[in-house]
C-alpha positions in Angstrom: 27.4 54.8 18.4 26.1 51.7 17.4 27.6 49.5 19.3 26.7 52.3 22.9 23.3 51.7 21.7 23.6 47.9 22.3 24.8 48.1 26.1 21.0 49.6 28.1 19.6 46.0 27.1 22.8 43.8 27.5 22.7 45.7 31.0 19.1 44.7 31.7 19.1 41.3 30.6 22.9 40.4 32.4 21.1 42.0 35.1 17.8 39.6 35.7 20.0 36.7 34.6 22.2 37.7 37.5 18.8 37.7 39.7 17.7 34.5 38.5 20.5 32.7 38.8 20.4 34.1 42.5 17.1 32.9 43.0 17.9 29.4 41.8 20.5 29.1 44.3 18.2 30.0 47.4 15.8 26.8 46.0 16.5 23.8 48.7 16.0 21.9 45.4 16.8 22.9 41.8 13.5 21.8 40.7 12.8 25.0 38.2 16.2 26.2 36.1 17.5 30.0 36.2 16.4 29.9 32.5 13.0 29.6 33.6 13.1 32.3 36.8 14.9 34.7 33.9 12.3 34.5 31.1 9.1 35.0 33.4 11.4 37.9 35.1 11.6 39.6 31.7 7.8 38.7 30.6 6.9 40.7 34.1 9.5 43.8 33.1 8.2 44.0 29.5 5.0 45.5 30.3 7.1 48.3 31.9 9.9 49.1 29.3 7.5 47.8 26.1 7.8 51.4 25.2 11.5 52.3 26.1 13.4 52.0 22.6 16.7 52.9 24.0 16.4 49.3 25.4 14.9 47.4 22.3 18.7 47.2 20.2 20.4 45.5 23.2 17.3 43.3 23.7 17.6 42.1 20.3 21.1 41.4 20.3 21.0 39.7 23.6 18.5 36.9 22.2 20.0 36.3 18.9 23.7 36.8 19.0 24.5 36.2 22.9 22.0 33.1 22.1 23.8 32.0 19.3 27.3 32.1 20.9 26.1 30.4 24.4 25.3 27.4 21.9 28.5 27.3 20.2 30.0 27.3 23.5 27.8 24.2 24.6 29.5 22.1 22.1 32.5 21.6 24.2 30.4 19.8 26.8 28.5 17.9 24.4 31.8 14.8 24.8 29.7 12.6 22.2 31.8 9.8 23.7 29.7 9.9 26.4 27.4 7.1 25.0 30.6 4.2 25.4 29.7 5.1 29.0 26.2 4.8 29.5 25.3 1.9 26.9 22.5 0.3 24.6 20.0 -0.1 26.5 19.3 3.8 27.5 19.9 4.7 23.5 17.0 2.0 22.7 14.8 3.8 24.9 15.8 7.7 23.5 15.2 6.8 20.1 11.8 5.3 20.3 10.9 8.4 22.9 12.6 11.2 20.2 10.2 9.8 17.2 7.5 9.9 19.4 8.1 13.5 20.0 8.9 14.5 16.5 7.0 11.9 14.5 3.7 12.4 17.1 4.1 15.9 17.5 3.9 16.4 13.7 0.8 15.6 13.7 -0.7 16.4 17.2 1.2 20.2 16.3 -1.5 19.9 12.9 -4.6 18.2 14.9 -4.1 21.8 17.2 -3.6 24.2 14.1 -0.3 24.9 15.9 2.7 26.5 13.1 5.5 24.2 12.6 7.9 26.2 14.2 6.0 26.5 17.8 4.8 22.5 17.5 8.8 21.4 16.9 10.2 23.5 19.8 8.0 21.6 22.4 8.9 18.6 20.7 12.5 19.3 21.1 12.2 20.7 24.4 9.8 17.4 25.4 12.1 15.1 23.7 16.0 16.4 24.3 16.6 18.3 27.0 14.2 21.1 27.9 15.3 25.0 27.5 18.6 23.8 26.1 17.1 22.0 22.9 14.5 25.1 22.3 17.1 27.7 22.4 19.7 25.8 20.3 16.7 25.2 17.6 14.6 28.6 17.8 17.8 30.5 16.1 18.2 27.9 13.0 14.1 27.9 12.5 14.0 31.7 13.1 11.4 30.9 15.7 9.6 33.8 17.2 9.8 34.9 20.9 6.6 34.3 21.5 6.9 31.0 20.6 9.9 29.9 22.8 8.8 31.6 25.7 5.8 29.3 24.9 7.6 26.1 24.4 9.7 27.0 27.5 6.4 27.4 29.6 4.8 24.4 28.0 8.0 22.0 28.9 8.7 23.4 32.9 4.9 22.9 33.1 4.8 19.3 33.0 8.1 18.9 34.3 6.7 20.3 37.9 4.1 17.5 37.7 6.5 15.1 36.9 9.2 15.6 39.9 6.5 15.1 42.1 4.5 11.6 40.1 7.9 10.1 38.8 9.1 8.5 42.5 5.6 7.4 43.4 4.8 5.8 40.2 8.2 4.4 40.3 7.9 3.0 43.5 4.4 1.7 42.8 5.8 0.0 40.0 9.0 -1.6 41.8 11.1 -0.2 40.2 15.6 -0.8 40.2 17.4 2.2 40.9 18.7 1.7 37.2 15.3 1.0 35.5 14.1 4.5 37.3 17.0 6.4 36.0 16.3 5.6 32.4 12.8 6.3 32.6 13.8 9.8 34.7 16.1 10.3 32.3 14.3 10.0 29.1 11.3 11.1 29.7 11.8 13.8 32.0 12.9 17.3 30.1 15.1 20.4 31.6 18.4 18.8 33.3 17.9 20.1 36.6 14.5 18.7 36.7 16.0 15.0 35.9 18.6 15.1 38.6 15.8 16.0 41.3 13.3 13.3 40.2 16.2 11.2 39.9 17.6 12.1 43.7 14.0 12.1 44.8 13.8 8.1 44.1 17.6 7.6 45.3 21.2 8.3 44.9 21.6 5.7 42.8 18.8 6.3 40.3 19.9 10.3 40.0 23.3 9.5 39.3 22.2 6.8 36.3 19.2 9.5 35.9 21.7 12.2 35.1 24.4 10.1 32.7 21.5 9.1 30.7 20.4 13.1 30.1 23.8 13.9 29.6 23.8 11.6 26.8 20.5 12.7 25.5 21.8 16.0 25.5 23.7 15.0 22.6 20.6 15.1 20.3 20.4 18.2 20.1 23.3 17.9 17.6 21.7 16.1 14.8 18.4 17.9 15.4 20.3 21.2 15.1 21.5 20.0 11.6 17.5 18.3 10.4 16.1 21.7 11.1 18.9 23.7 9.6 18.3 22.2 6.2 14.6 22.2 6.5 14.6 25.9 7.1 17.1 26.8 4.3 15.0 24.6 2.5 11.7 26.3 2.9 13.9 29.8 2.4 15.0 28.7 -1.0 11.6 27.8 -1.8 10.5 30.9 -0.8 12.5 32.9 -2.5 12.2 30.9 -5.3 8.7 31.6 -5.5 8.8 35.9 -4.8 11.7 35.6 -7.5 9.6 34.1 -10.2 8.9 37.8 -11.5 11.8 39.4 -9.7 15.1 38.9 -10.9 16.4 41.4 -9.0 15.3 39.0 -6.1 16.5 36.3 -7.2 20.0 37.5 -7.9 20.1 38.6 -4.6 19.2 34.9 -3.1 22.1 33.4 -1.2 23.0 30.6 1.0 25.4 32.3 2.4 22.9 34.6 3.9 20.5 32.2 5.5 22.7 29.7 6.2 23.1 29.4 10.2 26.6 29.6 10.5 26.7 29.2 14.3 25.9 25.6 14.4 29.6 24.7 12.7 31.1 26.3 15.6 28.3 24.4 17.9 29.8 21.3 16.1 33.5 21.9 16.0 33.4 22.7 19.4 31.3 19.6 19.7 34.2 17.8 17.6 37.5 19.1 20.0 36.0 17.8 22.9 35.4 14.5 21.7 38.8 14.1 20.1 40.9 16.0 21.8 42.2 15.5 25.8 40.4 19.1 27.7 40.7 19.3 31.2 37.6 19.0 33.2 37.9 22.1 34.8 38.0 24.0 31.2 34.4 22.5 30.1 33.0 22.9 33.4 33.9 26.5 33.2 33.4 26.7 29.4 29.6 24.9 30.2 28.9 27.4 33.0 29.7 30.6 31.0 27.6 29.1 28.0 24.7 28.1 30.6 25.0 31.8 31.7 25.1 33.1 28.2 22.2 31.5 28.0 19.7 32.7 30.9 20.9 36.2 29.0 19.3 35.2 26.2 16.3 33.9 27.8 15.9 37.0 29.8 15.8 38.8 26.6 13.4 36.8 25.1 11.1 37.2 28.0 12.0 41.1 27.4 10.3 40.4 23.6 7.5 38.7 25.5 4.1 39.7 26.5 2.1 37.9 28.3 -1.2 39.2 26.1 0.5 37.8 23.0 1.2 34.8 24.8 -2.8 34.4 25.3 -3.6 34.7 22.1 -1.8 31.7 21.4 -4.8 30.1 23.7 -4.8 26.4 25.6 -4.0 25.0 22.6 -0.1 24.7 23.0 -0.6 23.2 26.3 -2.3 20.2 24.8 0.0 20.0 22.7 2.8 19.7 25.3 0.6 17.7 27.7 0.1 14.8 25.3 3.7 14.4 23.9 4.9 14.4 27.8 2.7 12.3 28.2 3.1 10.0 25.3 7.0 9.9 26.2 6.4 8.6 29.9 4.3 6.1 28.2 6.7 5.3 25.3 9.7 5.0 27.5 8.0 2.7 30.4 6.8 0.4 27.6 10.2 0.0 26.1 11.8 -0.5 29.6 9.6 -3.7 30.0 9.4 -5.0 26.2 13.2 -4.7 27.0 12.7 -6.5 30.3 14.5 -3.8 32.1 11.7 -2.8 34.4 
């Protein structure tokens, strides 16, 4: 009975995932991600069905577990030999633009009064690569709805500004095709957004555009892990503290429990396609079922979603996502010429 109970919001949420990914195909250019289309499709639905709890068990499951699983399943296309092929001089620039992220967001995130949680999934999403960073982290923080439908919001905000500025400032600035597709590609968030500023400049600038967000894709692994042990950290604390006059608590404290297990299979599937020989064809099917997976989850989310809950949040996490974009474009355009790349 349980498990019947589960399949009205599956059904619903494979359902506007289905639609979304629809309406991302009709788009002349893929300048806003099915992820996207499918959260804002669910935020519009949940006014109707906030009431229907028939729906509400298969919601749930749909953002955490499906969730969950699409990220395991993006290991495999994480190749983290994928750096050999795009060299030093785009890592340079993705390092100095991810502590700008996390180290300036840390304290922009307390400047706003924003809660750690919301303030690090912009910075992720700002700094890695979009919806795909804020969904892989919003599971091992326990982030609320609310706030990734946020951070999502926040992220494809600025990234509409920037497909349209990036080519004219690049060109104003005389820009190489290769010195372009750094600074698309690390600085720019969601993927499909990179590959259409990136085309937008020239072919040659979204193909270098696209292997350099490939390989900053790959931060999402050790971010994964940071933010895994600072949540069990702050759980053992907290427990720590409600167990002080609570044995029965405290015995019942266990790693085990809070421990998010998903991210070994996100890094073992990480780990076989590094090591081992897959065929193209089974990571680019692997990738699309995860990506899929994925704009489930996301529809779901939007499904948890309200748009009154979302403005009570106020303006304050669009600052907030506003000045780390555009700290990065900054950050990223200074290193390209300090590095005499520009």
């Amino acid at each position: 009975m349980k498990i019947l109970k589960l399949f009205p919001g599956i059904i619903l949420s494979v359902a506007i995932a289905a639609l979304a990914c629809f309406i991302e195909s009709l788009l002349p250019i893929h300048v806003i991600g099915s992820a996207v289309i499918a959260m804002f499709i669910g935020m519009i639905i949940n006014s109707f069905i906030s009431k229907a709890h028939i729906l509400k068990t298969g919601i749930k499951f749909t953002s955490k577990k499906i969730l969950k699983f699409a990220i395991i399943l993006l290991g495999l296309s994480l190749n983290i030999t994928t750096i050999l092929h795009v060299g030093r001089l785009s890592l340079t620039v993705m390092i100095f633009t991810l502590l700008t992220c996390f180290g300036g967001g840390y304290f922009i995130g307390k400047a706003l009064g924003l809660n750690w949680k919301l303030s690090n999934l912009i910075s992720a999403g700002t700094g890695i690569c979009g919806g795909s960073a804020i969904a892989a982290i919003a599971p091992t923080i326990d982030a609320d709805d609310n706030d990734v439908a946020y951070a999502m919001s926040a992220t494809f905000l600025f990234d509409m500004a920037m497909i349209v500025l990036f080519p004219i400032m690049g060109r104003a600035l005389g820009m190489t095709d290769q010195a372009f597709g750094i600074w698309a590609g690390t600085a720019v968030n969601d993927t499909s957004s990179v590959v259409a500023t990136g085309y937008a400049f020239s072919e040659g600038a979204g193909d270098f555009a696209t292997m350099v967000k490939l390989t900053r894709t790959l931060a999402i692994i050790p971010t994964v892990i940071t933010f895994a042990f600072i949540q069990l950290n702050l759980k053992r604390k907290e427990a720590a503290a409600k167990a002080e006059s609570n044995e029965e608590l405290k015995a019942n404290f266990s790693i085990k429990k809070i421990f998010p297990w998903f991210i070994l299979g996100f890094l073992a599937m990480s780990i076989v396609a590094s090591v081992f020989p897959i065929p193209a064809a089974v990571v680019s099917e692997t990738k699309s079922v995860s990506k899929f997976l994925m704009v489930c989850a996301l529809a779901a989310i939007g499904l948890n979603t309200s748009f009154k809950s979302m403005k009570k949040a106020g303006i304050r996490p669009m600052i907030h996502g506003f000045i780390i974009s555009a700290l990065v474009v900054v950050v990223a355009l200074v290193v390209e010429i300090c590095m005499g790349i520009v």
